[in-house]
C-alpha positions as CSV (number, residue, x, y, z in Angstrom):
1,X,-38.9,-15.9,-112.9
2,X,-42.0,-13.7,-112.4
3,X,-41.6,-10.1,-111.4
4,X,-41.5,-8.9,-107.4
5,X,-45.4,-8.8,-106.3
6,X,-46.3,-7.1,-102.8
7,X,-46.8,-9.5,-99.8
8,X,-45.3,-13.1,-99.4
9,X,-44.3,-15.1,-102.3
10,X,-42.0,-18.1,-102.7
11,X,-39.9,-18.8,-105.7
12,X,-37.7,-21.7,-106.9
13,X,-34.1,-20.1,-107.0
14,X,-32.3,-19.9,-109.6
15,X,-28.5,-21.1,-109.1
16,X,-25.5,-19.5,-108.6
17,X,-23.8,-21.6,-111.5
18,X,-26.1,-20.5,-113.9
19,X,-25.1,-16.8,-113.5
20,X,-21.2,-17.6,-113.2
21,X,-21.1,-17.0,-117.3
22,X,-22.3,-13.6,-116.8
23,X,-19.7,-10.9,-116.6
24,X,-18.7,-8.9,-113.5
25,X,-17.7,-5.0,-113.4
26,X,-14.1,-4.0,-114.0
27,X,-14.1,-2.8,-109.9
28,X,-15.7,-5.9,-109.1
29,X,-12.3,-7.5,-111.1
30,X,-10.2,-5.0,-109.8
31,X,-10.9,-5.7,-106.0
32,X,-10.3,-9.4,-106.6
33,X,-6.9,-8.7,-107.8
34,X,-6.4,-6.3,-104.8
35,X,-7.6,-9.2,-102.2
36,X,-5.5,-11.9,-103.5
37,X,-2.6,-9.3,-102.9
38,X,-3.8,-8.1,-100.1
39,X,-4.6,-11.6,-98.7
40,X,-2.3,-12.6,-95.7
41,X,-2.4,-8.8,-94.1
42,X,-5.9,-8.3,-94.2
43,X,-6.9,-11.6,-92.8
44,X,-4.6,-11.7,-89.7
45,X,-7.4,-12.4,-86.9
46,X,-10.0,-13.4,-88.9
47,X,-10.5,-16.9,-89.2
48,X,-11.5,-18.3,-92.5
49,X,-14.8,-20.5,-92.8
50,X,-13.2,-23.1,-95.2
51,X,-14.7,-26.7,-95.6
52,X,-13.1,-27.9,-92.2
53,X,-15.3,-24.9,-90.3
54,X,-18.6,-26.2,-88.2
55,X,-20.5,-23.1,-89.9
56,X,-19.3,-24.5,-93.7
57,X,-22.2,-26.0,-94.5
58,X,-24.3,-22.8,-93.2
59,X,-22.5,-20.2,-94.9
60,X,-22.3,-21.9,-98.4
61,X,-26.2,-22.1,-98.0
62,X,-26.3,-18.2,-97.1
63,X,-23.7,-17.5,-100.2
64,X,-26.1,-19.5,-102.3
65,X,-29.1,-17.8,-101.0
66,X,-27.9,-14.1,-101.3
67,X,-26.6,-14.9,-105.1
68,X,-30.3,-15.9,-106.4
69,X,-32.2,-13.2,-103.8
70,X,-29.6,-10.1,-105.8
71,X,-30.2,-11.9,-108.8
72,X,-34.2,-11.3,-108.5
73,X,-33.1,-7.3,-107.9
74,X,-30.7,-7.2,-111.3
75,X,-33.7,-9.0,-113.6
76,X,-36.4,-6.7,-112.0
77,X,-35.0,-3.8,-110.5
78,X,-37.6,-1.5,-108.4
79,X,-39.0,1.3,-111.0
80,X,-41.3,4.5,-109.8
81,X,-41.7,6.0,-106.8
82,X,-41.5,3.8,-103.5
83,X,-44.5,2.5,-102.2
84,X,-45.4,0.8,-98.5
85,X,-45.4,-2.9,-100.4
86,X,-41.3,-2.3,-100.9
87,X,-41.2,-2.2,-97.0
88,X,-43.4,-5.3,-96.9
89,X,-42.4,-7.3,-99.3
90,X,-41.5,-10.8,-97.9
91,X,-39.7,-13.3,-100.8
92,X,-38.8,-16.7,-100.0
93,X,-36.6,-18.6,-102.3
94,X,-36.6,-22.8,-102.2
95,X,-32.9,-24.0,-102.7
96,X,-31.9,-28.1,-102.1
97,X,-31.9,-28.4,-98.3
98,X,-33.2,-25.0,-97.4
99,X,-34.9,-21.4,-97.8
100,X,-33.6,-18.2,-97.9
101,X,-35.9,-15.7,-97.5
102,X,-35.5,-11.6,-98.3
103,X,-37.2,-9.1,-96.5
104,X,-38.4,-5.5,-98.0
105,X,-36.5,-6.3,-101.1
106,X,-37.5,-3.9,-103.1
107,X,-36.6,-1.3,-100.7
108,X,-32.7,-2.5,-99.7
109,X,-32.6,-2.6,-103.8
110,X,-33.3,1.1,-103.2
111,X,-31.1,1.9,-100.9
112,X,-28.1,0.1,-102.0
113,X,-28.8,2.1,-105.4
114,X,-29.2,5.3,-103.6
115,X,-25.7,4.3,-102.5
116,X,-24.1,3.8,-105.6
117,X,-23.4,0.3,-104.7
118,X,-23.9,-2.0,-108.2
119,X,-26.2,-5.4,-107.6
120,X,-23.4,-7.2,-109.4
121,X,-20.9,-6.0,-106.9
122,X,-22.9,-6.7,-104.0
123,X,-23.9,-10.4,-105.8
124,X,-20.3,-11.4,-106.3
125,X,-18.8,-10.4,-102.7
126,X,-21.6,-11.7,-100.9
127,X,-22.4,-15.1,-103.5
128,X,-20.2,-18.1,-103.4
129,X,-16.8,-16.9,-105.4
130,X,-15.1,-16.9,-102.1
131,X,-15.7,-17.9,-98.3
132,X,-17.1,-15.9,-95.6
133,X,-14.5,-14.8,-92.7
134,X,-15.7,-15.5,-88.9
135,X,-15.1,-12.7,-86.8
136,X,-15.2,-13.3,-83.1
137,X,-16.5,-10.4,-81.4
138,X,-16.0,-9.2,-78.0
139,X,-19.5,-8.4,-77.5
140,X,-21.6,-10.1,-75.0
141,X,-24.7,-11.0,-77.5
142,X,-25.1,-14.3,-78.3
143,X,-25.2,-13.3,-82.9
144,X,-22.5,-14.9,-85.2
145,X,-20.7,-12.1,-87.0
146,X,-19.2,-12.7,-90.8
147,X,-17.5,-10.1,-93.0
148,X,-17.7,-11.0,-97.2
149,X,-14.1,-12.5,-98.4
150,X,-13.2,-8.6,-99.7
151,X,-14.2,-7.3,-95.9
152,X,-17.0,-5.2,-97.5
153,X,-19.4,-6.4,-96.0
154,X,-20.7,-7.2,-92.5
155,X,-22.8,-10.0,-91.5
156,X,-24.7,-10.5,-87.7
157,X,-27.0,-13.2,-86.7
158,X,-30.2,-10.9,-84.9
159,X,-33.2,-12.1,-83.2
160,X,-36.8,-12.2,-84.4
161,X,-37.9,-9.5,-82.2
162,X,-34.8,-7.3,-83.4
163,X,-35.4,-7.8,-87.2
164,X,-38.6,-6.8,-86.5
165,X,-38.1,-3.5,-84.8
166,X,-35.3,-2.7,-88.3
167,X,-38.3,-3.2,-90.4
168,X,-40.8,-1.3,-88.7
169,X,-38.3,1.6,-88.7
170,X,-37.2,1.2,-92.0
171,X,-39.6,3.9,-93.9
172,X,-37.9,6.0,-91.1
173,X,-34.5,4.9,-91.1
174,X,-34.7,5.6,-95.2
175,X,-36.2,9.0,-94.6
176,X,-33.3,10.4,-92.4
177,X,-30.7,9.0,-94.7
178,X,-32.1,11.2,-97.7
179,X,-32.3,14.2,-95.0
180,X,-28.2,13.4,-94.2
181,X,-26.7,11.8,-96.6
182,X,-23.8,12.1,-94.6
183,X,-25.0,10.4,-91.9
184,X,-22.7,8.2,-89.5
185,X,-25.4,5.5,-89.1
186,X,-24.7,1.8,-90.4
187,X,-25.8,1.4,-94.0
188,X,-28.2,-1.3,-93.7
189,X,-28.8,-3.4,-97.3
190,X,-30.3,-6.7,-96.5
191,X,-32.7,-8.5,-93.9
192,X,-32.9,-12.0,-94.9
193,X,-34.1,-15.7,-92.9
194,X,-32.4,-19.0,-93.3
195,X,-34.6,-22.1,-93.0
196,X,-32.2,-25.3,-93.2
197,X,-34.7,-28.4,-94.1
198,X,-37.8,-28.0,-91.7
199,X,-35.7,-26.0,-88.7
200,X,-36.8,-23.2,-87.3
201,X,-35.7,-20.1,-89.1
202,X,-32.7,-17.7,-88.4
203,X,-32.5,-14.2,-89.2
204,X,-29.7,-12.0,-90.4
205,X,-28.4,-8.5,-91.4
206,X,-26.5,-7.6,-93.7
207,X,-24.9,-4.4,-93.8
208,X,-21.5,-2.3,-95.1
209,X,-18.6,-2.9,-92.8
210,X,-17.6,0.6,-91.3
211,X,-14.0,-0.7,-91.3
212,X,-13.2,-1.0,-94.4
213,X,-10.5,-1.3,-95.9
214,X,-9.0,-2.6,-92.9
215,X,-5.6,-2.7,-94.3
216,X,-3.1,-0.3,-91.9
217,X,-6.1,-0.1,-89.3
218,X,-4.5,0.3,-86.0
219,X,-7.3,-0.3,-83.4
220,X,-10.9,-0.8,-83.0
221,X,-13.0,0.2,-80.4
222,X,-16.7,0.1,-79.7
223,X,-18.1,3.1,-77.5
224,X,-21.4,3.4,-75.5
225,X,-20.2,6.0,-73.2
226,X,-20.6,3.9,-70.1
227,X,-18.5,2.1,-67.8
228,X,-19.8,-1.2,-66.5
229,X,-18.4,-4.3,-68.8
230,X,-16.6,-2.0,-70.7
231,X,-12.9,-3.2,-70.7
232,X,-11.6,-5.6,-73.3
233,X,-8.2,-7.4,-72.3
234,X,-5.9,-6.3,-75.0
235,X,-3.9,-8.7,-77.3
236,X,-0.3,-9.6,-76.2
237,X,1.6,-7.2,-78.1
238,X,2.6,-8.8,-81.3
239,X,-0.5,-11.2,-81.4
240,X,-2.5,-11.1,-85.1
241,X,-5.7,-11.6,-83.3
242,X,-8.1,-8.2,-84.4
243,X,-9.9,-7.3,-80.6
244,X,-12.4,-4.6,-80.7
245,X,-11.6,-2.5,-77.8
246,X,-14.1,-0.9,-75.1
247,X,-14.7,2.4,-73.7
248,X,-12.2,1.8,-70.4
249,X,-9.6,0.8,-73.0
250,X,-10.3,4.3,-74.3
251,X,-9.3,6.4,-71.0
252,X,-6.8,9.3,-71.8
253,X,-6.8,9.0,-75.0
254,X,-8.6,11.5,-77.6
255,X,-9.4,11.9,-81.5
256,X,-7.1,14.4,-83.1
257,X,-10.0,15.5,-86.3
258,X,-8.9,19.2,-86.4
259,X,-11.5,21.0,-88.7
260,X,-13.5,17.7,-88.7
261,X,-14.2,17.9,-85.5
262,X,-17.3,20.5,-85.5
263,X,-19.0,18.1,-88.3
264,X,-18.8,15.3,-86.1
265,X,-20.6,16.6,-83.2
266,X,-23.1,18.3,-84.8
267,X,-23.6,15.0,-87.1
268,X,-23.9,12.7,-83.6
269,X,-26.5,15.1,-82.4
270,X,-28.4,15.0,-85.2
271,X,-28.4,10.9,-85.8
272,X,-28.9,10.4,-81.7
273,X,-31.7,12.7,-81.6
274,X,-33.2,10.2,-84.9
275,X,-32.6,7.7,-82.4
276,X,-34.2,9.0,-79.3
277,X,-37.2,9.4,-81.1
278,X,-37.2,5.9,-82.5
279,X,-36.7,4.8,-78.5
280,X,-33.6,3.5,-79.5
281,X,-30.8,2.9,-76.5
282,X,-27.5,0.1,-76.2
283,X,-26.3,1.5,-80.0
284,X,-22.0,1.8,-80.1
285,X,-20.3,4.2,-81.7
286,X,-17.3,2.0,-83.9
287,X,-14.0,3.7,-83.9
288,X,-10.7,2.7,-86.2
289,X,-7.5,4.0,-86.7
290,X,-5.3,4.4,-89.3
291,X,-2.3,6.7,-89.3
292,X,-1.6,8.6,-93.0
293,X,1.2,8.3,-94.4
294,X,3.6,11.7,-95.8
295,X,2.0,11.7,-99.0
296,X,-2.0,10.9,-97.2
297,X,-1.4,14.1,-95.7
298,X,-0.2,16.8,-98.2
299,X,-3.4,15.0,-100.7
300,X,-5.6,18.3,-99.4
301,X,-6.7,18.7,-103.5
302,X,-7.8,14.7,-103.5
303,X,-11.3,14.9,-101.7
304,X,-14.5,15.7,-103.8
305,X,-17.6,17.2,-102.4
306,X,-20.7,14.7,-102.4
307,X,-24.5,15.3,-101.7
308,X,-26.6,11.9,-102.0
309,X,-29.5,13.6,-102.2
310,X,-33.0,12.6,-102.6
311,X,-35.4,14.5,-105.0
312,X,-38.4,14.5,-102.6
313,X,-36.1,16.1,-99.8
314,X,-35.9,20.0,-99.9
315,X,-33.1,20.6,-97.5
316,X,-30.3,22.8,-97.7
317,X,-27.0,21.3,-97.4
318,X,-26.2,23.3,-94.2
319,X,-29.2,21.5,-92.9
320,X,-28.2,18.4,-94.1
321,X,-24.9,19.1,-92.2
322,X,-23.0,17.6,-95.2
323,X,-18.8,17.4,-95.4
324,X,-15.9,17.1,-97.4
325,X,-15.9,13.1,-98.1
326,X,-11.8,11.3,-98.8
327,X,-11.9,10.3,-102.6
328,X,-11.6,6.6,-101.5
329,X,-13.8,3.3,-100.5
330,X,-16.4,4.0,-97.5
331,X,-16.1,7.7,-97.7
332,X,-19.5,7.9,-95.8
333,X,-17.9,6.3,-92.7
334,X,-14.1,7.8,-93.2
335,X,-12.9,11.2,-91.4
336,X,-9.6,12.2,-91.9
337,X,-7.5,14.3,-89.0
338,X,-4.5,15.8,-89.5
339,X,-2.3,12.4,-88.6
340,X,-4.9,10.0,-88.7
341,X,-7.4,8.4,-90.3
342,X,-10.8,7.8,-88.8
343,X,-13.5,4.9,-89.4
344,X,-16.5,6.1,-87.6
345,X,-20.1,4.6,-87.9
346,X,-22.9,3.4,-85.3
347,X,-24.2,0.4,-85.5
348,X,-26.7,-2.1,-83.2
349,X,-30.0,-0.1,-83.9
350,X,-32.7,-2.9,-83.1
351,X,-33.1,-2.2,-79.0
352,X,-35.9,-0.7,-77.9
353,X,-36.8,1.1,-74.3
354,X,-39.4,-1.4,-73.8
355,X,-40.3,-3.4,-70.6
356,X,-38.1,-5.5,-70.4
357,X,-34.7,-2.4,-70.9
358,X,-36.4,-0.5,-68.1
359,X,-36.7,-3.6,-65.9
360,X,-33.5,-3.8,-66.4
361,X,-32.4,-0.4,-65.7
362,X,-34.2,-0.5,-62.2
363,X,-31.9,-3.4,-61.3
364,X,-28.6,-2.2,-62.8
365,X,-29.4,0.9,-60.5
366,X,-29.5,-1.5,-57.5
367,X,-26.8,-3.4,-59.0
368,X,-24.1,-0.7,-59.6
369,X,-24.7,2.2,-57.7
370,X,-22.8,5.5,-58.6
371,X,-21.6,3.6,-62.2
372,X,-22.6,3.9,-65.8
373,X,-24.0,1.1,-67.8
374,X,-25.8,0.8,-71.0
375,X,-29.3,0.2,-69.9
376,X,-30.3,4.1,-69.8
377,X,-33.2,6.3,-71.5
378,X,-33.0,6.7,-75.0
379,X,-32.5,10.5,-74.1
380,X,-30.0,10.4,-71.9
381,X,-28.1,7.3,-73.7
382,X,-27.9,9.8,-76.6
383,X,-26.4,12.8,-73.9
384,X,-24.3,10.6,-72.5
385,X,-22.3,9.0,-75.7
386,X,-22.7,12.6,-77.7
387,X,-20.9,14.3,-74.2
388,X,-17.9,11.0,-74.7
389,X,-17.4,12.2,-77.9
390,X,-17.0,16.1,-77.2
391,X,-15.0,15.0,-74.5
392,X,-12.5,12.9,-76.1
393,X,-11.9,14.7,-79.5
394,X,-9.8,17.8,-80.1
């Protein structure tokens, strides 16, 4: 297979088969052993996309797809400096019965590096040794949402329009992870398009899940600081089914993060202010709970200090606003309190303040006089969710 060139390109892929010889890392063995164990917990409210599913078919292609699109990143990793043809890179790869293409390859190989995430790791959650999980979300968009058989990884269904507006933000969104390393936005590693025969193409992200690992995790929520369509009806009590929870499920209740909690706020005010300038609105702020257990508490001495940081950024780490990360998975998204244990990340970054969010504004104005609702100025949509989050953590 010839080595990544700028601009489009399409390759025959190679196949997943061919690679199953290879060897896998000891944590890549490890977690296996940990999900088979952990299986019937972890799963409860998911629902398994075996060969009975309607998305079957479509998810087998994807697995196949995103095994031979990482396999093109572990035979020619990215080398030197980064250059404006890793953001524009567009690589399509002809499988039996459809196309997979990747986006800016060469600069999610980058990132998930920068990360410390192995391409072998990411090939074998996201590749076909096990099936995808269907999450049903309680969001009103009309995306498909999958999580990787381990639950490391998130995937969403987005719009043309939307993938565009990722990738011409990318350089950006790149730039201010190297600045804070410590950052609460989504880790974004993949934008790829699924052609099935001579359809029309379908895009999706793929990204690390900000809960995870869900074992023990209480609830969910998903906060924008507003009012309007914000209430989820909860689960019977006793129900498996995982709900993510809105901001009126929220009321009276607050985040106990003790010293953590200076961190956070100055952290949201520095990512929402990235945000505002990008004209970015309608991002949530994901919330989990887990509560630690005798021994999770008195571990003080088990947390390392970690700076990710780049060699072209000068910064000092009180600039950088960096913290005291748990020794664990997903440190980047994990804050511990003194009782609990708190997933925290934002996510849905592809909305812009364009004509059509401020045409809707003017009419959820008319519509809902007196409330709050999403559709808000990238400035004061940042306020308003930083203020929720001063207001309801202690």
């Amino acid at each position: 297979m010839a080595a990544p060139s700028p601009g489009p390109r399409e390759a025959l892929a190679s196949s997943p088969e061919a690679g199953q010889r290879e060897p896998v890392s000891s944590s890549s063995r490890h977690r296996g052993l940990l999900r088979r164990l952990w299986d019937k917990q972890t799963r409860l409210g998911l629902f398994e996309i075996g060969p009975r599913h309607e998305l079957h078919g479509v998810t087998r292609m994807m697995q196949a797809g995103l095994w031979a699109a990482t396999q093109v990143s572990i035979d020619h990793p990215p080398t030197g400096l980064p250059t404006q043809e890793d953001f524009s890179e567009v690589l399509t790869q002809v499988h039996e019965g459809f196309e997979l293409g990747t986006l800016a390859g060469p600069a999610f190989a980058r990132l998930r590096r920068s990360l410390g995430l192995a391409e072998e790791d990411y090939q074998a959650a996201l590749g076909p040794g096990g099936p995808y999980l269907q999450f049903i979300s309680t969001s009103k968009s009309k995306a498909s949402f999958f999580l990787s058989h381990d639950q490391r990884f998130f995937l969403k269904t987005q719009r043309r329009r939307e993938v565009r507006v990722l990738l011409a933000h990318l350089p950006r969104y790149v730039q201010h992870l190297q600045r804070h390393p410590h950052s609460l936005l989504a880790r974004l590693l993949g934008v790829h398009s699924l052609r099935v025969a001579q359809g029309k193409k379908k895009y999706f992200i793929i990204m690390q899940s900000v809960f995870y690992p869900a074992v023990r995790i209480s609830e969910r929520y998903d906060i924008k600081g507003c009012e309007v369509s914000r209430w989820v009806e909860p689960a019977p009590e006793g129900s498996p089914l995982i709900l993510v929870l809105k901001d009126l499920n929220f009321q009276g209740k607050t985040m106990n993060l003790g010293s953590q909690r200076s961190w956070l706020l100055r952290q949201m005010e520095l990512d929402t202010a990235f945000l505002r300038e990008l004209h970015v609105l309608d991002y949530s702020l994901l919330m989990a709970f887990q509560r630690l257990c005798d021994d999770e508490q008195a571990q003080g001495s088990s947390i390392i200090f970690h700076i990710a940081r780049s060699p072209q950024i000068t910064e000092e780490p009180d600039t950088q606003n960096c913290r005291l990360l748990p020794d664990g998975p997903n440190a980047l998204h994990v804050l511990d309190g003194p009782e609990h244990r708190h997933f925290l990340g934002l996510v849905d970054l592809a909305t812009v303040y364009g004509l059509r969010k401020r045409l809707e504004h003017l009419w959820k104005t008319l519509r809902y006089p007196g409330r709050t609702f999403s559709t808000v100025s990238p400035a004061r949509y940042a306020r308003r969710l930083c203020q929720w989050v001063e207001a309801h953590t202690e």
